[in-house]
C-alpha positions in Angstrom: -34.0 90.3 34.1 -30.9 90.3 36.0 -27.5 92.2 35.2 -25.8 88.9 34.8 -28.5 87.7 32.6 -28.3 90.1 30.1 -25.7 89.6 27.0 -22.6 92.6 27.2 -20.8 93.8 24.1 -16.7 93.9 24.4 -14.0 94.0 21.6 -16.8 94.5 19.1 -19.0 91.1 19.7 -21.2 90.0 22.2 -20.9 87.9 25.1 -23.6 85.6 26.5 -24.1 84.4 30.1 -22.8 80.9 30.5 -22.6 78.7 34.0 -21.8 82.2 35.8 -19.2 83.6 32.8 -19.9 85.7 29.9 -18.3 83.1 26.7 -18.5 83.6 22.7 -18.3 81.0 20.6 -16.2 78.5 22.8 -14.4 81.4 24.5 -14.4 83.1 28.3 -14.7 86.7 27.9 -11.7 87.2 30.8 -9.7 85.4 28.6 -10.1 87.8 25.8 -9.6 90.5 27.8 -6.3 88.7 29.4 -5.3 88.1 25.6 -5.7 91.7 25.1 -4.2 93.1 27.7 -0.9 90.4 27.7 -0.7 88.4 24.4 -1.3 84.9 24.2 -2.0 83.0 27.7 0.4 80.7 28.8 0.2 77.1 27.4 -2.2 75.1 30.2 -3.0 78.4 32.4 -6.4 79.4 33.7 -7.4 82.9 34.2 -8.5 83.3 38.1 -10.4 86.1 38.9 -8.2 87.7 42.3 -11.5 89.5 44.0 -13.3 86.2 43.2 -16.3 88.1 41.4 -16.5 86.2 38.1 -18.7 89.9 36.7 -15.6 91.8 37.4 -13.3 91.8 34.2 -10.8 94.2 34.9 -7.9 93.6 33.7 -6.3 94.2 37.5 -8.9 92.0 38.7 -7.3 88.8 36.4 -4.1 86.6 36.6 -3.2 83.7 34.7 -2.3 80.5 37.4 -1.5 77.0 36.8 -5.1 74.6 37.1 -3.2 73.5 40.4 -2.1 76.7 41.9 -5.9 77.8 40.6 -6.9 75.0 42.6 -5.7 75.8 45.7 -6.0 79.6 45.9 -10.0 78.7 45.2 -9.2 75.2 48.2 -7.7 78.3 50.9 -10.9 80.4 49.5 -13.4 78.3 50.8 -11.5 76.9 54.0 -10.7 80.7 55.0 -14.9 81.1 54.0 -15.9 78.0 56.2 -13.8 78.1 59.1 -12.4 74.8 58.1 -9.1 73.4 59.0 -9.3 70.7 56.1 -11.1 71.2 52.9 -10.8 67.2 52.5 -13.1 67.0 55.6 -15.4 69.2 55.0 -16.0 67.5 51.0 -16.2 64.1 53.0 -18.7 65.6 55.7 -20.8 67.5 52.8 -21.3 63.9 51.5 -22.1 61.9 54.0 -25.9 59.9 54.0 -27.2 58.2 56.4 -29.1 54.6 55.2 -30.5 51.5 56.7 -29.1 48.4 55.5 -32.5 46.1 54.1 -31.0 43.0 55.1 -29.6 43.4 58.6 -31.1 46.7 59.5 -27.9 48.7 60.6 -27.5 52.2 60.2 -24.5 52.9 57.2 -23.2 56.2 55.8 -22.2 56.6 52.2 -22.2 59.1 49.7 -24.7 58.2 48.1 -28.2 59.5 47.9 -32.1 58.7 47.8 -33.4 55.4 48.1 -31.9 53.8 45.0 -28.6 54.8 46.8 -27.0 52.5 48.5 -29.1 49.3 50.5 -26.8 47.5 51.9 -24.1 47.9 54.3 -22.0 45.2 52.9 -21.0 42.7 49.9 -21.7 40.1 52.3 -25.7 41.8 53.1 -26.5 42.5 49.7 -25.6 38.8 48.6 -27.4 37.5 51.6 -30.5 39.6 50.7 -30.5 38.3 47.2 -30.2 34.3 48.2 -33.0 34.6 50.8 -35.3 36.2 48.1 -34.0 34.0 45.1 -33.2 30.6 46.5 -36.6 28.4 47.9 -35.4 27.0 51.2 -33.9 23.8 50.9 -35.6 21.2 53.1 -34.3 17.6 53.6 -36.5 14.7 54.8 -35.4 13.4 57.9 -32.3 10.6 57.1 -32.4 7.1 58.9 -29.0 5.5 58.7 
């Protein structure tokens, strides 16, 4: 079993691992120990993690930020991690997938995966696709005026 798998005891209960945090009954053990350390958290703050280590609970090692200033230390994180100029780009390259179009056969990208992603390139291929398989060809006899 893993250190981060195993349940801690703090503030006389125990925390469990959750989705990479230790949480009690609904709550984040930093922000117990943010509460404990400074009083009540600001109304609509997050408590970041400044080493970026969600394990280490110091109370030097936490700040309370605005979700949007949260959002962008973590956005600068990951560029400064990547090499990347633009976060944006790099989402938008991450999920890009390449398909063939059934109908027409061209090449498309989309973000979408597997084959019951996306099969056609267009509005105007998939409706195509579905009147050649669902309408019989309509033949006329030969009109004499």
């Amino acid at each position: 079993m893993k250190q981060e798998d195993r349940p801690i005891k703090w503030g006389g209960r125990t925390w469990y691992p959750c989705v990479g945090y230790y949480s009690n009954d609904h709550t984040f053990l930093q922000r117990a120990i943010y509460e404990a350390a400074h009083g009540s958290i600001p109304d609509g703050c997050v408590i970041h993690h400044i080493d970026g280590n969600p394990e280490n609970n110091e109370i030097a090692n936490l700040e309370a930020l605005s979700p949007s200033k949260h959002r962008l230390l973590h956005e600068k994180q990951t560029r400064e991690r990547l090499g990347a100029v633009d976060i944006t780009a790099v989402r938008t390259e991450a999920r890009q997938h390449e398909h063939i179009c059934k109908h027409c056969g061209k090449v498309f990208f989309t973000s979408r995966k597997g084959e019951k992603g996306a099969a056609y390139c267009t509005p105007r291929c998939r409706t195509d696709a579905y009147r050649a398989a669902h309408r019989p060809a309509i033949t006329r006899p030969d009109r004499k005026i």
